[in-house]
N, C-alpha and C positions, 0 to 999 in steps of 0.2 A: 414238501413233496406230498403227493395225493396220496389214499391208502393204496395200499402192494395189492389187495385182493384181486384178482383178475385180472394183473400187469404182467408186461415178457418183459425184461429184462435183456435189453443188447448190446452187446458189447461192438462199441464203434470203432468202425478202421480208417472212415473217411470222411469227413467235416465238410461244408461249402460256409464261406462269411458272405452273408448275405449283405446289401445296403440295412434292412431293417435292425439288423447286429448291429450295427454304426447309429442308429440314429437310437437304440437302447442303451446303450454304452452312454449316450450324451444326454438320458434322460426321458428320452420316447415312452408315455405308459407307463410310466414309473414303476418300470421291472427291477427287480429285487431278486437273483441268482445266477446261474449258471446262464449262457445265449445259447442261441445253436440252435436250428431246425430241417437242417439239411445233410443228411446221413447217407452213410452206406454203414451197415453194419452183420454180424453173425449173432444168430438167436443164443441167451447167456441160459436164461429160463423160460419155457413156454408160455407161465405164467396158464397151465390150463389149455391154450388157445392150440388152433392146429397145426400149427408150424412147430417143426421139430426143433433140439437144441443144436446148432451150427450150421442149420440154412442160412443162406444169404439174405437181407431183409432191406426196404426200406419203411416208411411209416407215415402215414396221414395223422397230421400235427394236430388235427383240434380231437382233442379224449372230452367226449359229451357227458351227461348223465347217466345214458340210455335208458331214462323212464319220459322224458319231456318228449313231448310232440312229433319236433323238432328228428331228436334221435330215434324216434318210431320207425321214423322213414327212412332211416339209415342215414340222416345227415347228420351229423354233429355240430356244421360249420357256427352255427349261430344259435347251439346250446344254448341257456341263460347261464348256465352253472358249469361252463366246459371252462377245462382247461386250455393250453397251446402249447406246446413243445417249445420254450426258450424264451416267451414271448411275456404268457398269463400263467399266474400259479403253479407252474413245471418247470424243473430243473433243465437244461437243454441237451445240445448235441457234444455241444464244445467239451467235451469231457469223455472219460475213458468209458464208463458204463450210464445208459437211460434207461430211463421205465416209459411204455407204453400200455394201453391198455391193449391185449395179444387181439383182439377184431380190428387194430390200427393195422397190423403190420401186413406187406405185403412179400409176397416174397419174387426174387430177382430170377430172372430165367438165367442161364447159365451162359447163353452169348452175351449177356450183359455186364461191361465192364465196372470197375467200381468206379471210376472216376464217372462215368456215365448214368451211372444209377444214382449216384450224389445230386446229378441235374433231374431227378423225379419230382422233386417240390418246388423250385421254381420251371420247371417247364409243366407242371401241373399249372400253377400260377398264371404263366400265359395263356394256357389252353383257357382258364377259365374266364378269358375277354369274352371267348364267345359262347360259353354256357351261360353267359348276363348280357351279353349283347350280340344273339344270332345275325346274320349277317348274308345277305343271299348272294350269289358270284355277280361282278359286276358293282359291287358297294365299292364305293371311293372312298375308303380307309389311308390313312397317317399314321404311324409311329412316331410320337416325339421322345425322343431319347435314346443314346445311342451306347448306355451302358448295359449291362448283364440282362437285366429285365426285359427294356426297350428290343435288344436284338433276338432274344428268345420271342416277344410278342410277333415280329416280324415276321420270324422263321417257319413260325404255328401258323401262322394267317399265310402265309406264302404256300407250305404243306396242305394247306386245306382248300388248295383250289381261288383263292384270296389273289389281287394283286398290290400289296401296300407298297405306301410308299413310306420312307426311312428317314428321319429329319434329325441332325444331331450336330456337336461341335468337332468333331476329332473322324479325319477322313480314313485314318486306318484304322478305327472300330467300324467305321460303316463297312468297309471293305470284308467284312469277317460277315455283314449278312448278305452271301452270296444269292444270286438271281433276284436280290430285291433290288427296285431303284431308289437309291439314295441320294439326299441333299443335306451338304451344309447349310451351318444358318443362314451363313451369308448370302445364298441363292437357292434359296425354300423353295417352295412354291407360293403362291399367291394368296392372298386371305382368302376365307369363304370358297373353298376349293374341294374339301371333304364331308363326306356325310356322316363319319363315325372319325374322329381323331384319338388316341391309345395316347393317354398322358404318361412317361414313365421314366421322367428325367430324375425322379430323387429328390427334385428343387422346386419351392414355392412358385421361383418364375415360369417354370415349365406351364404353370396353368394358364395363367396371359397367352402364351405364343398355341397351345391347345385352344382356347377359344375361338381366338384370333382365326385360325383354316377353318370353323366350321360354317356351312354354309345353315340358313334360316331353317330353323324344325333338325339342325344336325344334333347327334349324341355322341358326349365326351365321357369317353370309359377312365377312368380315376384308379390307375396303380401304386403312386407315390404314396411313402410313409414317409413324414419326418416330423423332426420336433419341431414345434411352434406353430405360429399359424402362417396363413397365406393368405393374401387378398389378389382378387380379379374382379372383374366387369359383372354386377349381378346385374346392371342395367340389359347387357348386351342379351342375357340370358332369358330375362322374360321378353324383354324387345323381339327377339328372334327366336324365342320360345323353346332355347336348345333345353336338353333332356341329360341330365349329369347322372354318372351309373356308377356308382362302385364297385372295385372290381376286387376281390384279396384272394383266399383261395380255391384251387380247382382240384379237380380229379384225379385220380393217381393212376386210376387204369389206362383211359386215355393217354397219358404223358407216356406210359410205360410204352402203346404200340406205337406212339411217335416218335421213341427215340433212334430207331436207324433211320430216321429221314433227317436229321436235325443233327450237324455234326457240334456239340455243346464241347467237346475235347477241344477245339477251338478257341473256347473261350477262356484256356484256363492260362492266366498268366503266371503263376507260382505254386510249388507243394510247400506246405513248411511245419515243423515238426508240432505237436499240441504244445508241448515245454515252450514255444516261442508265439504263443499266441498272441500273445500283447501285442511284440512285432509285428502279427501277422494281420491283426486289426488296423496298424498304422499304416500297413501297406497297401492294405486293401483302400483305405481313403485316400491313397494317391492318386496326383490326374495319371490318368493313362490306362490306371491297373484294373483287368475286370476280374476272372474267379480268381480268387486266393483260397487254397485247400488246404486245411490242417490234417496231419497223418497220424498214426497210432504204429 
């Protein structure tokens, strides 16, 4: 655990298991403690900062140096020496009390449900496709992936004026991203058909079938985390010259004034208690299952 000086202290009410929880569990990064990066919680100690103790909070996961460059600028995401909340050298969510450093934490406007404000970091996450891959109206965007990530990405890009399209295996999670048009695998659309394709299936294969729709000079946005590696076409890649972007985390303010466009309560297929987490991780890796929420 990093040092306390200038950390708040909150005390969690409301957990999200993320896919990247799943693939740390199995090895991913070779983490070593507590998971969990997706909170709703009440401030325990201000830790200094200026949110009082028992406001409502949530928290942007990477705690920087704040002397590097980097966090000059008020980014932390790619600190050299940052932490991550559940991920890199911090203890996580999944647990009754975290430490943040109190400049992480934001606080929850009061129409703000908890189950709602739990979707702040990865709907943060989606939003940031398009802080790393801007996108003008009119772009012929794809989502591949039709789990938790993949239909927040949709949602974002849908809300933003965007019209994606949906590509996944299972017709009643597409059904859940309403006003986007969607396709199973089985009757995709056609290769070489997108200018920017949103990789966010969780699975190595997912990157094939993301190549695969982009058209010559297109950009393939990179959400998946898993363990091990993955191969695809590098041929296809200089051949057609496409442009691979990574994409991890986003913005928390943003996420925040997105959330009444975005109904994310939709997504959740389970609450279950922290005492049953284990469980709650096996459930979360079932087909079908997308948010799985631990309570306090």
């Amino acid at each position: 655990m990093p040092d306390a000086a200038g950390e708040a202290v909150v005390r969690v009410t409301l957990s999200g298991v993320c896919n990247t929880d799943l693939e740390l569990a199995r090895g991913y990064a070779g983490f070593r403690g507590t998971i969990g990066h997706e909170f709703v919680g009440v401030v325990e100690d201000p830790g200094g900062g200026p949110i009082a103790r028992g406001e409502r909070v949530v928290g942007e996961i990477n705690a920087g140096c704040g002397d590097c460059a980097r966090c000059r600028r008020s980014d932390p995401r790619h600190c050299p020496n940052r932490t991550v909340l559940g991920i890199v050298g911090r203890d996580g969510a999944h647990a009754d009390l975290l430490r943040l450093p109190a400049r992480n934490l934001v606080r929850v406007p009061d129409a703000v449900t908890d189950v709602q404000a739990v979707f702040v970091e990865p709907l943060a996450a989606a939003w940031g496709v398009l802080e790393r891959c801007p996108m003008a109206l009119g772009t012929k965007v794809a989502v591949v992936g039709d789990g938790k990530l993949g239909l927040l990405c949709a949602m974002v890009l849908r809300a933003q004026g965007l019209a994606p399209v949906l590509i996944g295996k299972h017709a009643s999670k597409l059904a859940l991203a309403r006003g986007v048009e969607t396709f199973t695998l089985d009757a995709r659309p056609a290769d070489r058909s997108f200018d920017v394709v949103v990789e966010a299936t969780g699975a190595p294969a997912g990157l094939e079938l993301a190549t695969a729709l982009l058209v010559p000079q297109g950009k393939l946005v990179l959400k998946s985390t898993f363990h091990g590696l993955a191969s695809f076409d590098t041929a296809r890649v200089v051949v057609d010259e496409l442009q691979i972007i990574g994409s991890r985390c986003g913005r928390f303010a943003p996420a925040l004034e997105l959330l009444p466009q975005i109904d994310v309560e939709a997504l959740v297929s389970e609450v279950v208690p922290l005492e049953r987490g284990v469980d709650a991780l096996q459930r979360a890796a079932a087909p079908g299952v997308l948010k799985v929420l631990l309570s306090r």
